[in-house]
Every structure is written in C-alpha cells, then in structure tokens.
C-alpha positions, -999 to 999 in steps of 0.1 A, spaced: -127 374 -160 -108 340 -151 -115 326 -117 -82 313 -105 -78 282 -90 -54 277 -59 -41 247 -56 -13 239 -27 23 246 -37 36 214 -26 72 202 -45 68 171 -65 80 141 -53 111 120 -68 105 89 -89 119 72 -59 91 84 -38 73 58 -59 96 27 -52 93 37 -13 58 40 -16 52 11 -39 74 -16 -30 43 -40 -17 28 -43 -47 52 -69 -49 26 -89 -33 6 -93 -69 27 -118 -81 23 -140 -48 -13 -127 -39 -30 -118 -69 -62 -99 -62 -59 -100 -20 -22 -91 -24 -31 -63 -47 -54 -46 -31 -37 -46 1 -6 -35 -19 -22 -8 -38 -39 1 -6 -10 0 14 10 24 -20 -17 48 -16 -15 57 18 21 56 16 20 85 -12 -7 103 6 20 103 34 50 114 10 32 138 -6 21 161 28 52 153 46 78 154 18 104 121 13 124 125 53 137 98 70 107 94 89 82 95 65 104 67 45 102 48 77 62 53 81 59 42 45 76 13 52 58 2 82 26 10 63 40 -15 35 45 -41 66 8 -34 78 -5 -46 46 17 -75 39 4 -84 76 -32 -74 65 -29 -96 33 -19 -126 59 -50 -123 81 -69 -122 54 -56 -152 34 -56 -171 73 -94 -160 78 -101 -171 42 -84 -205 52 -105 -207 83 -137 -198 67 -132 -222 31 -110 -246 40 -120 -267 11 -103 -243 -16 -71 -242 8 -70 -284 4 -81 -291 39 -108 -319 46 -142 -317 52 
C-alpha cells in the first residue's frame, strides 16, 4: 500500500509573482555579491510572502517594501564596510 503524501493545495503563483518578488536582484549588477545576497534574500521572503498570501494588493505592497528593506540593508552594509576598511573605499589612512 502507498502512503500518500499531503501536501497544501495552494494555487500557483503567476510568472509575475516572480517580477514583484524579484525586482531587487537588480542590485547584482551595482552590488555584486552584497547586493545579491540582500537581493536574493530580500526575493525569497518576498515569495514566501506570495506564496501564503496569494498575489493581493497588499501582499504586492509588502513585497515591495521588503525589496526597499534590503536595498536599505545593502546600504548599511556597504556604509559599515566603508567605516570599518576605508582603505578599499579610497579613503586615507
């Protein structure tokens, strides 16, 4: 006998889901590895989001404010950086 396996029936999310969700990745290309990982950090909680609350106006607006929160997370951490090596950012010694 098969053991069945539940799984939630949640609906699948539209390909746009993934542009709402995904949009400060954008931050690779300016960032690299800083601006990726808040990126993809920032994508991943954004799709976590989607995917339990569906794609509603307020979860599109949540998503977006977690896309601000790390963009802002990616400047305190380049600023710290900065503060803590300023040698590599071209300031004196």
């Amino acid at each position: 006998m098969k053991e069945e396996t539940t799984q939630e029936n949640t609906p699948a999310l539209p390909p746009s889901a993934h542009v709402i969700a995904g949009w400060p990745l954008v931050m690779v290309a300016v960032g690299g590895a800083i601006g990726g990982l808040c990126g993809a950090g920032a994508y991943g909680l954004s799709m976590a989001l989607l995917k339990k609350k569906g794609v509603t106006p307020l979860s599109v607006f949540l998503s977006f404010l977690l896309g601000l929160a790390g963009i802002g997370l990616y400047f305190v951490v380049i600023i710290a950086l900065a503060i803590a090596f300023p040698q590599l950012f071209g300031g004196k010694s």
